[in-house]
N, C-alpha and C positions, 0 to 999 in steps of 0.2 A: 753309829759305826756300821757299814755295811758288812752281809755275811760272807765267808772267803768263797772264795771260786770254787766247784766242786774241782776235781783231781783232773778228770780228764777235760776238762774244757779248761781247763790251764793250761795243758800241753798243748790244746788245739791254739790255744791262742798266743804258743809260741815259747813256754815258758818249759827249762828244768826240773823234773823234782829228782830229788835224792831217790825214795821209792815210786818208780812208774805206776799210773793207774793199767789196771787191769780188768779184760772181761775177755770174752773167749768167741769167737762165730761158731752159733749152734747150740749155746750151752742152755738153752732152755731145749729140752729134746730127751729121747728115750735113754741117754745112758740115767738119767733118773728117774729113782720109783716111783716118784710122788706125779711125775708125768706119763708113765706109763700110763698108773691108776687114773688120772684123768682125762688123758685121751680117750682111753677105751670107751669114756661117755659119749661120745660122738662117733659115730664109723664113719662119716664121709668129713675128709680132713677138711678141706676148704669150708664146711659148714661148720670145723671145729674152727679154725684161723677167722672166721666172720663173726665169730660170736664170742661177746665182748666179754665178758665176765671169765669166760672159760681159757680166751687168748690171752689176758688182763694177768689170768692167773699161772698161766704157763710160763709168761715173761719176767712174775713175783719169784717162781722158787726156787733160781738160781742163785739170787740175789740175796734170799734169805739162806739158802744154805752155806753161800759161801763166803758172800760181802762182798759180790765184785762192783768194780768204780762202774762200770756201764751195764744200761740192762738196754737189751734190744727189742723190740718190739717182735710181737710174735706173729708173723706172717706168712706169706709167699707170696716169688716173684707174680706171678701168675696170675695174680687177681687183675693183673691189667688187662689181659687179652679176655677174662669175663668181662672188664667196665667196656670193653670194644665190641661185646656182642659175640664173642665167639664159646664154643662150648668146650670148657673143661672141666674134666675129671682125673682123678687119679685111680688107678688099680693097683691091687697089690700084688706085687712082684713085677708090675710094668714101669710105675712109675706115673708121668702124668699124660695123658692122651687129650688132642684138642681138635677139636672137629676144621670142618672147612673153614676155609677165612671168608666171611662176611665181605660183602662190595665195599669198597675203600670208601665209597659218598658214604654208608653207613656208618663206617668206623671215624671216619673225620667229623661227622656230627657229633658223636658219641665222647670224642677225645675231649671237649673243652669240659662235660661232666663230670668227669672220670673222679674226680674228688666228691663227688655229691653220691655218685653209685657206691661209693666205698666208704660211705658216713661212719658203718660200723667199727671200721679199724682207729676214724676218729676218736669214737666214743671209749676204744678201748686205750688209745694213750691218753684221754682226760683220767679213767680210773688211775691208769699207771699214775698219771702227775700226782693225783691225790695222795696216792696210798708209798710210793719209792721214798725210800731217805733222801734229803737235798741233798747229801752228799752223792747219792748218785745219779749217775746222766743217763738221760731218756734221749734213745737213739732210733728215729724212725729212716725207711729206705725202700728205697724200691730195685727192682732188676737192670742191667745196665739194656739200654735199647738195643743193642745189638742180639744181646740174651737172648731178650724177650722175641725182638724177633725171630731168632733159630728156632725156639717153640712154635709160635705162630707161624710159622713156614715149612715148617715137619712134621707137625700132624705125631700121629702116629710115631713118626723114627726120629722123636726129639733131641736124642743124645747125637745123632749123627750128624757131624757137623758141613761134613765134605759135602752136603747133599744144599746147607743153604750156599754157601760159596758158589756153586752151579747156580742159585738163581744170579748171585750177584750179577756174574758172568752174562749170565743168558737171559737174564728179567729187570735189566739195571733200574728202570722207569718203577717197576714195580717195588723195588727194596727201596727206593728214593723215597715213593709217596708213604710210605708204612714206613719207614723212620721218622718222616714229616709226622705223622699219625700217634707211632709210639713216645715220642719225645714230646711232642704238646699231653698226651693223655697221665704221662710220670710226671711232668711240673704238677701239673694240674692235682696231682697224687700227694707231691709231696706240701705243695702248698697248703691243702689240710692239714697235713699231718705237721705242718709248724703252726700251724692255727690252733689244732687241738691238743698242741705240750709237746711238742718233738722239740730235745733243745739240739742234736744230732743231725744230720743227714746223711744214707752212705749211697753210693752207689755200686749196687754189685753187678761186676762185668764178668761172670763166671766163666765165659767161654773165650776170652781174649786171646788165647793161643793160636800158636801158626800160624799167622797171617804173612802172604808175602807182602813184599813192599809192593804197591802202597799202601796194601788194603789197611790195616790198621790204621793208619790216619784215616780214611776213609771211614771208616765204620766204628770203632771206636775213639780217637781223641776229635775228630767234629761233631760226632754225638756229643760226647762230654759236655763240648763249651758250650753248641746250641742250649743241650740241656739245661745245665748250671748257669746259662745269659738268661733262659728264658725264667727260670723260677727265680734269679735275681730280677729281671721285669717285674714279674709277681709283688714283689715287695719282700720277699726273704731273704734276712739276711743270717738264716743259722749258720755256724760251720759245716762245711760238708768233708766227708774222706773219700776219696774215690778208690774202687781194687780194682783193676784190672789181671784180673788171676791169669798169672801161668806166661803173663810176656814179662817174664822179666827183661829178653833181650832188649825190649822197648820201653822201659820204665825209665830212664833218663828222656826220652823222647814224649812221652806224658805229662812229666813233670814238671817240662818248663813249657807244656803246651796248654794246660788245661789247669784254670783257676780254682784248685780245690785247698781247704785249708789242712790236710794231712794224706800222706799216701800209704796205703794197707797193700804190705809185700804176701807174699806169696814164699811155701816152704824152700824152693827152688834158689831164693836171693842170695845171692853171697854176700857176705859181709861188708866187703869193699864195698860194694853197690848202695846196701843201703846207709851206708857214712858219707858216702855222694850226693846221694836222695836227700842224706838228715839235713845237708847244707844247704838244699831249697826248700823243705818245711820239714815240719814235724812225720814220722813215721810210724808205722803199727806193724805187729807180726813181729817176726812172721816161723815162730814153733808147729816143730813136726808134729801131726797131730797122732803119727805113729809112736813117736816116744815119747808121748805122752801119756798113751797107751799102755807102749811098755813099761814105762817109769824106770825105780833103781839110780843109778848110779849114771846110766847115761841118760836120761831126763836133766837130774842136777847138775851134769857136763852139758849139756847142751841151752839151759838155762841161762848157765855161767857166760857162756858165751857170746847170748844175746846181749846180755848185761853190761859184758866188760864193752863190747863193741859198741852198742848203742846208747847206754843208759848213763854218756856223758852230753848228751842231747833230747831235745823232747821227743820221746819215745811211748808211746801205750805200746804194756805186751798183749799180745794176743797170740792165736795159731796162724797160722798161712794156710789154713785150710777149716770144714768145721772138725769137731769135735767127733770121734767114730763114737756110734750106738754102746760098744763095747767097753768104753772106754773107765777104767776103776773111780771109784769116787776117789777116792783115796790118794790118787796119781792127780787130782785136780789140787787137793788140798796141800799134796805134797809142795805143786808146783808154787800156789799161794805163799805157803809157809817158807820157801827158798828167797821168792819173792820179796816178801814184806818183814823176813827176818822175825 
């Protein structure tokens, strides 16, 4: 007799449950103490996210403390534009800063690598697959190309987004060849990462807001496909979820453009929307990660709600956003225990 499917890769793969699987974006992170205490072992984060035993076990103690259905791989977007050759670092209080962009014949060399540069994040989901209960799913991912690129094209003023849009505009040649660049070097990413135990894939498109038309198709859903054609090229065939944060005006317009097996909404969704979404696959999210925060009375109204609305279709809860540093243990548990009754 074969073993059952774990929770979330049922709904990925199309199926009802009575109680939805659950895991949270971020929850491996400083509102726990047991990851404070371990971070602090490393100061320079990206050398803590490369090293395997220490990401391994950042990705373990959500898991263990709380028993969520998915445990995520403990990363950053970020390591791509290191397998590209560019220089990054993080400061604290800045955020992450990346030096000049390397010549594009460098970085195009560099991209079919990009899985072999980042062995160590391999080696860190072989531990995960070892050591996670089968019942829970091993979720590896990378940044959505678009992302990535805003970093690697702002230097310094990452957050600012109004600043890549001027290159679009004004650089078109150059945002063309560097998506060609970033898109080959994330397959190339992800394809280890189903080699070395990802049963998962997500793509995180953090910056997908604001776009006028057509940009969004432009920059976001032809990424997507190229993306998701080319690591299916590759020979992958994990499920993958795509987020596209923060459009939700254009999340019907994603979902029937872009071959992903589940769509991770954003706090922003209304309701309607994602019961539209549920009827072309499965969905995730998308809880305020502020009242979750908060907790009380309006967490468990706000639960209810996801619940009564989605959770007559295959649904993962999650946040629509990650988890704030601040955020109580207690208010995690709370949510848990509403959850799974």
């Amino acid at each position: 007799m074969s073993e059952p499917m774990p929770p979330l890769l049922s709904v990925l793969s199309g199926q009802t449950l009575k109680t939805p699987p659950v895991w949270f974006m971020r929850q491996a992170g400083r509102h726990l103490p047991e990851y404070r205490e371990l971070r602090a072992t490393t100061p320079d984060f990206l050398s803590f996210c490369l090293n395997p035993e220490k990401a391994a076990e950042a990705t373990l103690q959500p898991v263990r403390r709380y028993g969520m259905d998915g445990a995520i791989l403990f990363s950053d977007i970020l390591v791509i534009p290191m397998a590209l050759g560019q220089d990054v670092r993080f400061e604290a209080g800045e955020g992450p800063i990346l030096g000049d962009l390397p010549p594009m014949a460098l970085m195009a060399d560099k991209a079919g690598s990009a899985g072999a540069y980042l062995a160590k994040v391999g080696e860190t989901l072989k531990i995960l697959r070892s050591e996670l209960p089968k019942e829970t799913t091993l979720i590896g991912f990378c940044g959505g190309p678009w992302t990535v690129m805003t970093y690697m094209l702002n230097g310094r003023k990452a957050h600012d987004r109004s600043l890549i849009r001027s290159f679009v505009y004004e650089q078109p040649e150059l945002v063309s060849q560097l998506l060609d660049v970033v898109i080959e070097a994330s397959a190339q990413y992800l394809l280890m990462q189903a080699q070395s135990g990802a049963q998962v894939l997500k793509i995180f498109e953090s910056w997908a807001e604001g776009f006028p038309d057509p940009l969004f198709a432009q920059l976001v859903i032809e990424p997507h496909k190229r993306l998701i054609a080319r690591v299916r090229e590759l020979g992958v065939n994990l499920p993958v979820i795509g987020f596209p944060r923060g459009a939700e005006a254009c999340s019907l317009q994603y979902a029937q453009a872009v071959d992903i097996q589940a769509q991770a909404l954003g706090t922003a969704t209304p309701l309607e929307l994602g019961q539209a979404l549920q009827k072309i696959r499965p969905i995730q999210g998308a809880l305020d990660p502020v009242v979750l925060r908060s907790g009380g009375k309006a967490l468990d109204a706000a639960i209810d709600r996801l619940l009564e609305a989605w959770g007559q279709g295959p649904y993962i809860f999650n946040l629509g956003h990650g988890i704030f540093p601040d955020t109580p243990i207690a208010h995690v548990e709370q949510t848990l225990k509403r959850i799974r009754g």
